[in-house]
Backbone as a ProteinNet text record, in pm:
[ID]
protein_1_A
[PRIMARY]
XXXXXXXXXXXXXXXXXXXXXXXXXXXXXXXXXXXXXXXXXXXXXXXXXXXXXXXXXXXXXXXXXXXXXXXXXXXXXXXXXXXXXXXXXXXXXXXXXXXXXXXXXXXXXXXXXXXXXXXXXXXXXXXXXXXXXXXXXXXXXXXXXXXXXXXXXXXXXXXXXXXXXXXXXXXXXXXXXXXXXXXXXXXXXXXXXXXXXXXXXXXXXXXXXXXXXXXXXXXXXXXXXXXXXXXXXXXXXXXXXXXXXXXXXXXXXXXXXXXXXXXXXXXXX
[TERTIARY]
26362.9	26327.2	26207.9	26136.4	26012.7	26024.7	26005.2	26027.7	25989	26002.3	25919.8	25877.7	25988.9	25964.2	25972	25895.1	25884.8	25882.1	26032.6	26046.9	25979.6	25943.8	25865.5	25919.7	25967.8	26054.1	25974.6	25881.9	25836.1	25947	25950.3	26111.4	26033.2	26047.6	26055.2	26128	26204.1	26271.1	26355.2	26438.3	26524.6	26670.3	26684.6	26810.1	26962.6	26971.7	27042.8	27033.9	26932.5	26920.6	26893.1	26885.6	26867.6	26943.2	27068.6	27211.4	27200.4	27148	27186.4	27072	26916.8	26798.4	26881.2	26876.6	26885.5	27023.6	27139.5	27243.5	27199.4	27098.8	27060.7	26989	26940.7	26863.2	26917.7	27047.7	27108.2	27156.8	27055.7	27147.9	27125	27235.5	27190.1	27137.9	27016.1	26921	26809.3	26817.6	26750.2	26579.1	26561.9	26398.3	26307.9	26451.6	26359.9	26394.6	26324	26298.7	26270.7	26352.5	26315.4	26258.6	26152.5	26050.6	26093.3	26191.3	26211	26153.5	26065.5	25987.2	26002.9	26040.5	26057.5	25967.3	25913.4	25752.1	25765.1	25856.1	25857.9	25985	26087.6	26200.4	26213.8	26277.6	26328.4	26484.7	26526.8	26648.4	26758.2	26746.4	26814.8	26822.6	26746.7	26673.6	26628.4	26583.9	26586.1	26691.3	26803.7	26948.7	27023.1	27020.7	27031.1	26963.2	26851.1	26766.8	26814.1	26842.5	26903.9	27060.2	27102.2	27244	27244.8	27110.4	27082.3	26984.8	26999.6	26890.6	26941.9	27059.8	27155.5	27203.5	27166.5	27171.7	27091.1	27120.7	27039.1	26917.5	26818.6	26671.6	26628.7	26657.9	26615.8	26498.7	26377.2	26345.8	26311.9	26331.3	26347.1	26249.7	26167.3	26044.2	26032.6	25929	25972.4	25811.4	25764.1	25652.7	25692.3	25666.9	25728.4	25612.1	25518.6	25462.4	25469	25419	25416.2	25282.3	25304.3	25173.9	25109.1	25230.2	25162.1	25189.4	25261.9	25289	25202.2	25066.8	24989.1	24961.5	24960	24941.6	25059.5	25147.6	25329.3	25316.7	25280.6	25285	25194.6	25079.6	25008.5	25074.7	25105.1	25223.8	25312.4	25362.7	25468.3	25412.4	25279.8	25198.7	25160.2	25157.2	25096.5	25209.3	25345.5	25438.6	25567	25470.5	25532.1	25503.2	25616.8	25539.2	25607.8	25674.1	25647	25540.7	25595.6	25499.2	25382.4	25523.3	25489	25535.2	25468.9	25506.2	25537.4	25648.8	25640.1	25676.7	25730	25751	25835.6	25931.8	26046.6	26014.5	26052.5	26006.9	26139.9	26226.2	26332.5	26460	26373.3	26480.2	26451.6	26481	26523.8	26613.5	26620.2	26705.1	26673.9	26727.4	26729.9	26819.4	26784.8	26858.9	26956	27125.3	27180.9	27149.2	27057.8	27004.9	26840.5	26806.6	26691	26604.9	26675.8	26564.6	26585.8	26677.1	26716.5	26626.5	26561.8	26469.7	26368.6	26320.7	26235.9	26179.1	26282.6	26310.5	26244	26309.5	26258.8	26145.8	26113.3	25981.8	25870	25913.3	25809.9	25855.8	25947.2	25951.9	25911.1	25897.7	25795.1	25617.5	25634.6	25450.6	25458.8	25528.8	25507.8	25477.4	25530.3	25525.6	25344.8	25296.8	25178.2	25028.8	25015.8	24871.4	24779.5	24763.8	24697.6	24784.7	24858.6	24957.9	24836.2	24724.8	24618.5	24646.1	24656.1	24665.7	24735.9	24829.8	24909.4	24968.7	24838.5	24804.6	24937.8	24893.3	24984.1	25110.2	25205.8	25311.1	25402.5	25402.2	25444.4	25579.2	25702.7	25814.3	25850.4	25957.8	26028.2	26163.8	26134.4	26285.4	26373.2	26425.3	26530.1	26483.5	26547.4	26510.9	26663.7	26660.8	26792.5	26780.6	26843.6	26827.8	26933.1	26898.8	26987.5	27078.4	26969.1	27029.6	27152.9	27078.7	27232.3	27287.1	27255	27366	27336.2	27203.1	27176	27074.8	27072.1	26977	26946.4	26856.1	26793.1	26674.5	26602.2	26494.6	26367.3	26248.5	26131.1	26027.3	25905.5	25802.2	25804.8	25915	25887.7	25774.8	25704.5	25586.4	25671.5	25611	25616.7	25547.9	25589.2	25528.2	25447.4	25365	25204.6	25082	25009	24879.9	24813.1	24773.5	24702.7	24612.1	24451.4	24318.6	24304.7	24140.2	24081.1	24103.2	24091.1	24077.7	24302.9	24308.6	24466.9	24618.8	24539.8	24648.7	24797.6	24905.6	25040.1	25056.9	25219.7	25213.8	25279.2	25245.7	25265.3	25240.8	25104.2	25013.4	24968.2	24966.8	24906.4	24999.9	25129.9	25180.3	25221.6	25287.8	25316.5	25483.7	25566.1	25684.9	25769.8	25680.4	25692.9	25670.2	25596.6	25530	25553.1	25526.7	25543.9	25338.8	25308	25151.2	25160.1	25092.6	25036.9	25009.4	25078.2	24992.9	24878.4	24879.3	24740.8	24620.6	24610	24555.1	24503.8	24603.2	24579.9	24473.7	24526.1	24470.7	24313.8	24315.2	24192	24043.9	24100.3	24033.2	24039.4	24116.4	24147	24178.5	24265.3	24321.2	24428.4	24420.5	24527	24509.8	24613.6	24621.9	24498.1	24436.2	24338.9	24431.5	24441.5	24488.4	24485.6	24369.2	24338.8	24401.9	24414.1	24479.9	24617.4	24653.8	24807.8	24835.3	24779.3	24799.1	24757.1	24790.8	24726.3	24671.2	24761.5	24713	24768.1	24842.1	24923.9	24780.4	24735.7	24666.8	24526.5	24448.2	24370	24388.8	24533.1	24522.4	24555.4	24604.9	24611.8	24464.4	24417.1	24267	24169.3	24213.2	24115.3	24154.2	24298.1	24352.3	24285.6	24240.4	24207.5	24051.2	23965.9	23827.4	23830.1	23932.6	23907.9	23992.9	24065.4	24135.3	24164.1	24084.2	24085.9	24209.5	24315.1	24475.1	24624.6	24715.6	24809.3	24928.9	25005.2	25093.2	25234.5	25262.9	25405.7	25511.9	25607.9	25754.7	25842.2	25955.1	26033.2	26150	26154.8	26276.5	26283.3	26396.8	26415.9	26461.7	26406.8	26412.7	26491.8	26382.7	26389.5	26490.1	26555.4	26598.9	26542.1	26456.4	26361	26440.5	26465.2	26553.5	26434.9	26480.4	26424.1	26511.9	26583.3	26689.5	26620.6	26507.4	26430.5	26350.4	26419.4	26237	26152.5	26181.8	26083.7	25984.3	25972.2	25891.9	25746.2	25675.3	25519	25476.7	25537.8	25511.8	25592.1	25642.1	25701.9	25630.8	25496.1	25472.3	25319.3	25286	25144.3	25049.9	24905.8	24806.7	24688.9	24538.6	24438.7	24349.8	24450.7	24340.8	24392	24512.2	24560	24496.2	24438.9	24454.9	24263	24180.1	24034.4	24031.2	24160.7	24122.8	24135.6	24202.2	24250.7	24120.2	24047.6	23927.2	23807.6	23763.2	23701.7	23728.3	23849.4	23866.6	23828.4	23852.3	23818.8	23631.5	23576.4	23440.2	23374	23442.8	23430.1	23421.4	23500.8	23563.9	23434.4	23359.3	23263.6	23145.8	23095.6	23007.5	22990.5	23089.8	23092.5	23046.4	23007.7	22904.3	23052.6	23045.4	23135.7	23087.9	23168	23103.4	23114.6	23026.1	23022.6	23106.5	23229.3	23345.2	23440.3	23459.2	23523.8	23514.4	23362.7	23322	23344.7	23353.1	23426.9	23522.3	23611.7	23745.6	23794.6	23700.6	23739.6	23688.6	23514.7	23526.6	23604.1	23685.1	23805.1	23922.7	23938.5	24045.6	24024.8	23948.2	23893	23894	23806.2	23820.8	23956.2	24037.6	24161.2	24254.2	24220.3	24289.3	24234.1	24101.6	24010.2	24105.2	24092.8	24165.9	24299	24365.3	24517.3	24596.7	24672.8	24780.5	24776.7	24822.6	24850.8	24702.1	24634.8	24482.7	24461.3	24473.8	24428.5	24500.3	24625.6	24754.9	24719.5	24712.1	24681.5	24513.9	24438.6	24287.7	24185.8	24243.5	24157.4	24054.1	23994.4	23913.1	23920.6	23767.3	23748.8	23640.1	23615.7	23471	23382
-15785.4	-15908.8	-15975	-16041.6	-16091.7	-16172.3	-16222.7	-16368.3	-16445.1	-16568.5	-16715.1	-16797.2	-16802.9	-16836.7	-16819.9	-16815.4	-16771.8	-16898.4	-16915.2	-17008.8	-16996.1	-17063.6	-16983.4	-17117.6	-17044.6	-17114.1	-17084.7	-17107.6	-17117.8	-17155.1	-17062.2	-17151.4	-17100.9	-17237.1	-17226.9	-17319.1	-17268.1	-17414.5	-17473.7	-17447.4	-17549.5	-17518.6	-17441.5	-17370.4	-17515.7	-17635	-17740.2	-17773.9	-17726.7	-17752.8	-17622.1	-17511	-17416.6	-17379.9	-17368.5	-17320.5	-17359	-17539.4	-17647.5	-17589.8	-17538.7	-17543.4	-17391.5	-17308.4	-17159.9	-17162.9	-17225.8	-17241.6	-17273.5	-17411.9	-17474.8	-17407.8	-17283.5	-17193.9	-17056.1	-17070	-16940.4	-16916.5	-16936.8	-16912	-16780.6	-16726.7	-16603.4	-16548	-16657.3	-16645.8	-16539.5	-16418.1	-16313	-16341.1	-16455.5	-16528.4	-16536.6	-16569.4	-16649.5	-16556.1	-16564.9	-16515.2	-16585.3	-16598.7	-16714.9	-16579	-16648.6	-16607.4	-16619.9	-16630	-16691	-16586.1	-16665.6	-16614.6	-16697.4	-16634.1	-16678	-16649	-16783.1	-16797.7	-16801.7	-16696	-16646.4	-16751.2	-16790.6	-16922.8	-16828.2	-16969.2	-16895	-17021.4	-17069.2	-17115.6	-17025.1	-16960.1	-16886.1	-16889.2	-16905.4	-16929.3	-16842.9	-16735.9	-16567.3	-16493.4	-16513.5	-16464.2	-16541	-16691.5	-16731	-16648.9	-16629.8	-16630.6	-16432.5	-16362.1	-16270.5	-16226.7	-16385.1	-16381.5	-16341.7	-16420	-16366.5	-16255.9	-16189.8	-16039.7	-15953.7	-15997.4	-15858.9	-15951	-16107	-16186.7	-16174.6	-16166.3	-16126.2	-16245.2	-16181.1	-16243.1	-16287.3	-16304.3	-16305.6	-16228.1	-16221.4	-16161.7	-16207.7	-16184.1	-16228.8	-16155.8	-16241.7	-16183.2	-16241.5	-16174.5	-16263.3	-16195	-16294.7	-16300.1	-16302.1	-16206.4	-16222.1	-16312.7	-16351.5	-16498.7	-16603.2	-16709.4	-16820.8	-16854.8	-16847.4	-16812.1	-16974.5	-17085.4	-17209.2	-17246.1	-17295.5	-17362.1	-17298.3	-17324	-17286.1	-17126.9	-17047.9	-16862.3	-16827.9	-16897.6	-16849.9	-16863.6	-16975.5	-17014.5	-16916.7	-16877.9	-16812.6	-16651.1	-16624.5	-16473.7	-16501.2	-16576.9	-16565.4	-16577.2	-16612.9	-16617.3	-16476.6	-16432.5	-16282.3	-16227.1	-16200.2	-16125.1	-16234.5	-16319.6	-16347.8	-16332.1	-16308	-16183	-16282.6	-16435.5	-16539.1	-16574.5	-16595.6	-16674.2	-16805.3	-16886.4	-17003.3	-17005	-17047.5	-17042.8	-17211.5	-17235.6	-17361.5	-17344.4	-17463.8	-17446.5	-17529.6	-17438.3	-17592	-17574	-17697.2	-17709.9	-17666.8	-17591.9	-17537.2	-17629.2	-17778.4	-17897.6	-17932.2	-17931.5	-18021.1	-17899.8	-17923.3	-17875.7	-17863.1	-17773.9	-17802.3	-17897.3	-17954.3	-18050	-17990.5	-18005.3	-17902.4	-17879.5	-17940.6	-17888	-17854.2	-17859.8	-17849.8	-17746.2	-17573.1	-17456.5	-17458.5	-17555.6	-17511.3	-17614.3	-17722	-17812.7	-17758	-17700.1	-17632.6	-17528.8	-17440.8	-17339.7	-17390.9	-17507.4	-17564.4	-17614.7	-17674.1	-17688.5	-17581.4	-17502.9	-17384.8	-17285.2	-17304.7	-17237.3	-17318.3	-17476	-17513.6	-17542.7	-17513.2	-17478.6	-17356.5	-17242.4	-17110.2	-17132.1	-17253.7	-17267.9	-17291	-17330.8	-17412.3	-17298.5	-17354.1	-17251.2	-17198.7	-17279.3	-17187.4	-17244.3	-17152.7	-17157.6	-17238.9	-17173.6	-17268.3	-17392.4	-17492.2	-17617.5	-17734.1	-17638.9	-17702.9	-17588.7	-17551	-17480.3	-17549.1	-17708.9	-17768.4	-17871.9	-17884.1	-17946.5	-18048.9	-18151.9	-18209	-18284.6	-18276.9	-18345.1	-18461.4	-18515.9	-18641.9	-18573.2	-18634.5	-18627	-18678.9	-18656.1	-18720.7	-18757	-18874.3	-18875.3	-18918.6	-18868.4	-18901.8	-18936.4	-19043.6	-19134.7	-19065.2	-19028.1	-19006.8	-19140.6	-19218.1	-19330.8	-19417.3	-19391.1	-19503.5	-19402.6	-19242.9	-19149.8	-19199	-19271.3	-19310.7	-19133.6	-19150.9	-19047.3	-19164.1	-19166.1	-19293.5	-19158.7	-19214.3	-19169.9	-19269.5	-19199.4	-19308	-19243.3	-19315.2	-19295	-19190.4	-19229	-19198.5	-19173.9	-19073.4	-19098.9	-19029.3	-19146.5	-19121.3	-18974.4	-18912.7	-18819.9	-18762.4	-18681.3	-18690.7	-18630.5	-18599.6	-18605.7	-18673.8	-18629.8	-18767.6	-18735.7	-18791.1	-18716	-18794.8	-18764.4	-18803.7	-18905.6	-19024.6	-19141.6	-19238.9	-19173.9	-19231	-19117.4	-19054.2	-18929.1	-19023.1	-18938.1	-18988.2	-18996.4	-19079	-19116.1	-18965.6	-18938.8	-18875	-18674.3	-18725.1	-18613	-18513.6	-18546.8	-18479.7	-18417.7	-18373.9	-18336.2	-18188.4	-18076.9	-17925.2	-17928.4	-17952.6	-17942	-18001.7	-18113.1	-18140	-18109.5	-18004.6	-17915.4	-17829.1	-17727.5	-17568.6	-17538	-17406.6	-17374.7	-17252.1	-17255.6	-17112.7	-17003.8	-16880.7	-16823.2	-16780.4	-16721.1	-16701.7	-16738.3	-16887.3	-16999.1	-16973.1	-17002.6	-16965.6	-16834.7	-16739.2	-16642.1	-16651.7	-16673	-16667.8	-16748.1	-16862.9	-16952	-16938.3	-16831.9	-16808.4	-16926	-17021.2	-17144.8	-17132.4	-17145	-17104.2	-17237.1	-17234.6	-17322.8	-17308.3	-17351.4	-17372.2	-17343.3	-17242.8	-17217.9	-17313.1	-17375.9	-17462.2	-17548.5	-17667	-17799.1	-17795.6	-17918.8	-17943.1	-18121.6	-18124.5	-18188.3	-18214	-18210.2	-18260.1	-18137.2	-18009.7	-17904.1	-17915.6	-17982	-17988	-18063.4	-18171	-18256.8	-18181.7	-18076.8	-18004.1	-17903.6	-17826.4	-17754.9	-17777.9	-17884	-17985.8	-18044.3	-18076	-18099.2	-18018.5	-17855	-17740.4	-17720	-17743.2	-17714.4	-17821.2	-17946.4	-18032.6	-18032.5	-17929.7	-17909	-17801.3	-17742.1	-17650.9	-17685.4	-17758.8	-17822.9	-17955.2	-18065.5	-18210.7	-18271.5	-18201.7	-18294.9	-18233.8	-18304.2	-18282	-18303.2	-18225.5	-18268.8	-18340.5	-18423.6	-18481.7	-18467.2	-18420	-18362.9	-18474.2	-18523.4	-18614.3	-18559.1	-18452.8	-18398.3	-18452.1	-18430	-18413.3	-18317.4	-18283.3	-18142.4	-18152.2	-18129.2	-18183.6	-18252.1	-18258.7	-18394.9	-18324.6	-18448.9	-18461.6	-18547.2	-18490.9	-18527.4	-18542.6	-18697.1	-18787.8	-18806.7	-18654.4	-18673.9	-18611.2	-18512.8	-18433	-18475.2	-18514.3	-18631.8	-18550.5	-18416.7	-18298.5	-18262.8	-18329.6	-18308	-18319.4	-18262.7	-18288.5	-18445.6	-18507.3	-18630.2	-18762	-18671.8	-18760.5	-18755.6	-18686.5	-18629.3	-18657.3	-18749.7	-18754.5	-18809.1	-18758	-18812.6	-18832.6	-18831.9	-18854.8	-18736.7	-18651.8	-18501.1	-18442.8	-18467.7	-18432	-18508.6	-18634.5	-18710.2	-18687.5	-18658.3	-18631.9	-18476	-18394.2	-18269	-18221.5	-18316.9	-18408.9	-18431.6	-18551.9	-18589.6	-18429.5	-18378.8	-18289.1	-18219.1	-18149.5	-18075.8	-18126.2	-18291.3	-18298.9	-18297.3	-18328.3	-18321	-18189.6	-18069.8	-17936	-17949.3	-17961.5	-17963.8	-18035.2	-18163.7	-18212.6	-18172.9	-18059.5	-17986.3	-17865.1	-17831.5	-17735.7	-17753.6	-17652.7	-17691.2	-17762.9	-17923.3	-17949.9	-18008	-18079.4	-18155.7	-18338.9	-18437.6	-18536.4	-18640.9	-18591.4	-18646.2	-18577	-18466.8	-18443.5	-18502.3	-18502.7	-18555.2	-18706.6	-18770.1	-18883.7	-18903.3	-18830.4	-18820.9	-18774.5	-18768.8	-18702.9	-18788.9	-18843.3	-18969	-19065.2	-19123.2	-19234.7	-19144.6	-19079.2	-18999.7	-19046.9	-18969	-18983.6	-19173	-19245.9	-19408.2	-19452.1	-19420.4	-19457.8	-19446.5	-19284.8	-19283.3	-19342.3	-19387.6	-19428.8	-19618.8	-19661.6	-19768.5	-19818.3	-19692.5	-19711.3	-19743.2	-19797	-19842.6	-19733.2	-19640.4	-19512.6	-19464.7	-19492.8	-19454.3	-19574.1	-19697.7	-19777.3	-19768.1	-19759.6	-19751	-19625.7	-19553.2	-19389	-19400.1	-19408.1	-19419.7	-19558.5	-19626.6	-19783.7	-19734.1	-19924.8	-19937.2	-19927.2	-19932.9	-19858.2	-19809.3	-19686.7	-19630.4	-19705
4328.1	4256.2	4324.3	4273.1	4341	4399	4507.4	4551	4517.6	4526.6	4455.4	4555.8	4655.6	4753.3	4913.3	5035	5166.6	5301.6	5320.4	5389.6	5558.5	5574.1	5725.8	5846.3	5921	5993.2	6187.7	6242.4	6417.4	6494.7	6633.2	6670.5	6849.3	6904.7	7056.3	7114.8	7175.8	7260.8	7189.7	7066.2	6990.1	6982	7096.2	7086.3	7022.7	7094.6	7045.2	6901.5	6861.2	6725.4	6602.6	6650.6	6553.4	6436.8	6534.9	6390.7	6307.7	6263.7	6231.3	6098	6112.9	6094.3	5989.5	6052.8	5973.9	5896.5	5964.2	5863.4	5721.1	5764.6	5633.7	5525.3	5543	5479.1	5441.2	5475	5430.9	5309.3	5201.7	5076.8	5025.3	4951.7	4888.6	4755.5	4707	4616.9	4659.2	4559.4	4632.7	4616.9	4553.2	4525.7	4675.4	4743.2	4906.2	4986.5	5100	5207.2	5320.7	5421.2	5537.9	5626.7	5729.2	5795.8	5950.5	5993.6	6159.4	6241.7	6352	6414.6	6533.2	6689.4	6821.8	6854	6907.9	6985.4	7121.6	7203.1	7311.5	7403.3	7357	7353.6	7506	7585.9	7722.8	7718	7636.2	7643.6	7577.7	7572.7	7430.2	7246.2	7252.6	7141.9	7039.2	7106.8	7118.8	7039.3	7128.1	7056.2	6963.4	6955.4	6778.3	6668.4	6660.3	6623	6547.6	6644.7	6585	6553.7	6594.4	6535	6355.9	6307.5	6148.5	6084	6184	6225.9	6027.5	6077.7	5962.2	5776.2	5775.3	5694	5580.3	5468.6	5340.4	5341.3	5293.3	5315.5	5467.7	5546	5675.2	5745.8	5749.8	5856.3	5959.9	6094.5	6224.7	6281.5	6375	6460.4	6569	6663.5	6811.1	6891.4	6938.8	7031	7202.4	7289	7393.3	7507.2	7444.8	7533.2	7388.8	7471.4	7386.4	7320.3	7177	7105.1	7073.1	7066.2	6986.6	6850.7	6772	6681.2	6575.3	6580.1	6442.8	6449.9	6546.4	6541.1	6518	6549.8	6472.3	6301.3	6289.2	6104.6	6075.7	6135.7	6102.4	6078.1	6171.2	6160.8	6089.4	6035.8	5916.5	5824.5	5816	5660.6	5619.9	5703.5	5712.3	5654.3	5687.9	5647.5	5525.8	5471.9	5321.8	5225.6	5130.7	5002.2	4878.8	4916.8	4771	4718.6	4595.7	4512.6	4613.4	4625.2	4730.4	4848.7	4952.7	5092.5	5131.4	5235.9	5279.6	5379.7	5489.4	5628.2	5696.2	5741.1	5807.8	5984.5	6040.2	6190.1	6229.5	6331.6	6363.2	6401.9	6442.6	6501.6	6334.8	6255.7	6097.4	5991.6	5896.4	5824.3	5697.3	5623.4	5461.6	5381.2	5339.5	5254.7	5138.4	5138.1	5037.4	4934.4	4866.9	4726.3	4745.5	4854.6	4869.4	4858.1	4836.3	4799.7	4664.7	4589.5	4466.8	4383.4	4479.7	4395.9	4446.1	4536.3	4528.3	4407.1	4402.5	4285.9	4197.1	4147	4019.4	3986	4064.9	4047.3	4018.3	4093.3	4155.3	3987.1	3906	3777.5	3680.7	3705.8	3626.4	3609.6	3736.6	3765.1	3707.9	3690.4	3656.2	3516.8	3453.9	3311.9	3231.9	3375.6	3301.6	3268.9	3215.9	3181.2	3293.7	3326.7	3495.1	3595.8	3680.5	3792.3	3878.9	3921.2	4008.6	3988.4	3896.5	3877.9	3987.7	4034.1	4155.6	4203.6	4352.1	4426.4	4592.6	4595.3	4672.5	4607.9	4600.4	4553	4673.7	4674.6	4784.4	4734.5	4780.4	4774.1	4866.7	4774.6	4887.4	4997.7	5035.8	5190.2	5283.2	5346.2	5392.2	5553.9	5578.5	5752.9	5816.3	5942.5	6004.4	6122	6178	6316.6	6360.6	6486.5	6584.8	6627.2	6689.7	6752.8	6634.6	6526.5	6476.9	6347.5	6342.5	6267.1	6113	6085.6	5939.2	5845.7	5757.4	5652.6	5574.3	5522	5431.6	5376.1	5296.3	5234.6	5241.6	5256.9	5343.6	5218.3	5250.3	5188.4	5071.5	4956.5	4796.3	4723	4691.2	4580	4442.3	4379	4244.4	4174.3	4066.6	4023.8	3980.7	4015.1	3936.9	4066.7	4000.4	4079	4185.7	4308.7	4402.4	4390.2	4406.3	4441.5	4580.3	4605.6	4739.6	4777	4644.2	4656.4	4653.6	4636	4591.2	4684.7	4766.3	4832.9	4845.6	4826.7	4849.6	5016.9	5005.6	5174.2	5217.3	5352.1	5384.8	5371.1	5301.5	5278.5	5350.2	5482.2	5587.7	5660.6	5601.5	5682.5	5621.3	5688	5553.5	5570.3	5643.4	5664.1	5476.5	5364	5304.4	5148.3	5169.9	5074.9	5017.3	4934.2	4898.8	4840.5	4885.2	4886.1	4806.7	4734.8	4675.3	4717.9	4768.5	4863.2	4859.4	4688.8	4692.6	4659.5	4680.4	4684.4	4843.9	4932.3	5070.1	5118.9	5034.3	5067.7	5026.8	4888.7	4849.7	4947.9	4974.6	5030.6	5212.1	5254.1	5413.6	5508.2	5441.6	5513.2	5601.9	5694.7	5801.4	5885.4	6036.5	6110.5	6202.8	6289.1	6388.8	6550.6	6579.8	6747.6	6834.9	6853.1	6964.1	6965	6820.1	6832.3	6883.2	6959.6	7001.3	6954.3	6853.8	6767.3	6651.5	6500.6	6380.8	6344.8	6383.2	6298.1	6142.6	6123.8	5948	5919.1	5951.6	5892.7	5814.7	5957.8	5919.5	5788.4	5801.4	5739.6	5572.9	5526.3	5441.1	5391.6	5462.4	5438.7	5396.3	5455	5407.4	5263.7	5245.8	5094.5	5004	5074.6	4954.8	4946.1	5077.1	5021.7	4895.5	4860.4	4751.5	4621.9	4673.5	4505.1	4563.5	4472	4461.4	4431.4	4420	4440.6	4478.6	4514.2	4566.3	4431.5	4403.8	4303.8	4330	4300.2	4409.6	4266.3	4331.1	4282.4	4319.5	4256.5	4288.3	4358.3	4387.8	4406.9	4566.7	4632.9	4785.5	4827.1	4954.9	4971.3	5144.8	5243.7	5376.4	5446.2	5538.7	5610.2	5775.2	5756.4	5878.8	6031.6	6107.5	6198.6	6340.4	6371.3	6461.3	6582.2	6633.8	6772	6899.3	6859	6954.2	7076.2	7168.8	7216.9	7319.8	7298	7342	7216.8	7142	7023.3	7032.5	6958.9	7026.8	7031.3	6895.3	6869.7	6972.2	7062.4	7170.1	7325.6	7296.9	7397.8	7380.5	7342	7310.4	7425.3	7438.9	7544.6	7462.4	7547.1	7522.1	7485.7	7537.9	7509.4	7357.6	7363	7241	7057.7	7100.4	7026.2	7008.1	7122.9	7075.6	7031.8	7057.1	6999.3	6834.7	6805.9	6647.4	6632.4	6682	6635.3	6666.1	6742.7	6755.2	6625.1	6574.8	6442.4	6350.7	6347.3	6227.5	6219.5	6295.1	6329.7	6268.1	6336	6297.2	6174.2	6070.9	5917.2	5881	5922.8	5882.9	5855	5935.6	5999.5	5862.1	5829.5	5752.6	5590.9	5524.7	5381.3	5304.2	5284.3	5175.1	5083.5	4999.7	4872.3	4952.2	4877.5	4947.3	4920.2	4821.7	4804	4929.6	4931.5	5050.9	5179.7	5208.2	5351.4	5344.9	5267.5	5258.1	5265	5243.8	5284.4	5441.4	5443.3	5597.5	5704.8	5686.4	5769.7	5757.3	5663.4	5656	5694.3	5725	5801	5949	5999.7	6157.7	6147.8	6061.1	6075.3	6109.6	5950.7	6011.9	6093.3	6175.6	6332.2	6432.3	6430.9	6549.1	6554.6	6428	6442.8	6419.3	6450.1	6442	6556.3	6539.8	6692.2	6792	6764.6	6812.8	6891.1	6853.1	6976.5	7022.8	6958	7074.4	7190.6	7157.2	7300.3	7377.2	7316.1	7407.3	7453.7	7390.5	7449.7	7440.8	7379.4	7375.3	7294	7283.9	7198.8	7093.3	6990.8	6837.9	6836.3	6725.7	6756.5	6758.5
[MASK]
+++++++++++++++++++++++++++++++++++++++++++++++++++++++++++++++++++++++++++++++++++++++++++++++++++++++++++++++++++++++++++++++++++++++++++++++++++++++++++++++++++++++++++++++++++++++++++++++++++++++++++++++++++++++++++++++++++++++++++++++++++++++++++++++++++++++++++++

């Protein structure tokens, strides 16, 4: 049967939280295919990981150094053969109806006259506090189209998404190696130099779990945060249209003057 969809799952270091992550993805819709790939884990992480070696749709892979967050996504892009590709982080989960609203969606884009049309599809999701054991639902977009000028909240991120692959392919959009931070953002951004909108789905998919505080986003500095800006610089540099590059200097603006850099590096540009 063809797949529709290629869940791609990076895993280092999440051993406390994995079961929780691949349980959530074990369904036996022969459409999907989860992607788990050990980016060289030294907690045991390793051997979860092929506890679902023998699990229908599973394939399990393993890097014996540590490759980095975006050359892992990148190796599971390589060996997915859905329609659409998306990506869960190994500390979060699937939401119980969540490959099945996926599904749906992804069979009503099949409906439309050119599948290209919505190349990226972005859903709503769930968040869960550790500290006080709540799930609530955060930043809702309504349904429909975003462009340059109007992007939905929480755009920049892929954990929220489903991608075309061969959209991806065509256009050779992948993650950037170097960054150790704001590689989703980049690679989100390359998707919107070649198609001008994001399609938002009402469904919920995700539950994004806020218990990790080994997380990159708990771990932030100054180098991390100009190597963000450096990429996006790069991206600037490159032949775009001058609606794009507008979008991208108010990108870099609005991190230069956001809380989050003044506290980590001061100032404004």
């Amino acid at each position: 049967m063809t797949k529709l969809l290629s869940i791609i799952i990076p895993v280092y270091n999440e051993a406390p939280f994995l079961r929780r992550c691949l349980d959530s993805v074990s369904c036996l819709n022969s459409s999907v295919e989860i992607i788990v790939i050990d980016d060289g884990s030294t907690d045991g992480s390793a051997e979860i990981c092929d506890e679902y070696r023998d699990m229908d749709n599973f394939k399990i892979g393993h890097h014996f150094t540590n490759w980095g967050v975006s050359m892992t996504r990148n190796h599971g892009m390589t060996l997915a053969e859905g329609k659409y590709i998306t990506f869960l982080d190994s500390d979060d989960e699937m939401s119980k109806d969540g490959i099945w609203n996926m599904l749906e969606v992804i069979r009503e884009a099949n409906a439309l006259p050119v599948l290209e049309d919505r190349p990226v599809i972005q859903f709503n999701h769930f968040r869960h506090y550790y500290r006080t054991n709540k799930t609530v639902t955060k930043y809702k977009n309504r349904i429909g189209n975003y462009y340059y000028d109007n992007l939905p909240k929480m755009w920049c991120m892929v954990w929220n998404k489903i991608y075309l692959r061969s959209f991806l392919e065509e256009h050779r959009i992948g993650f950037e190696h170097q960054l150790q931070y704001g590689e989703d953002e980049i690679f989100n951004l390359r998707c919107l130099k070649y198609h001008a909108s994001v399609y938002c789905a009402e469904e919920l998919t995700i539950i994004k779990h806020f218990d990790n505080q080994d997380s990159i986003c708990h771990n932030l500095n100054k180098e991390k945060l100009l190597g963000q800006t450096d990429a996006l610089i790069r991206l600037l540099n490159e032949d775009n249209s001058q609606v794009f590059d507008a979008l991208v200097r108010n990108v870099i603006s609005d991190h230069w003057n956001s809380d989050l850099f003044k506290k980590i590096i001061g100032g404004d540009m």
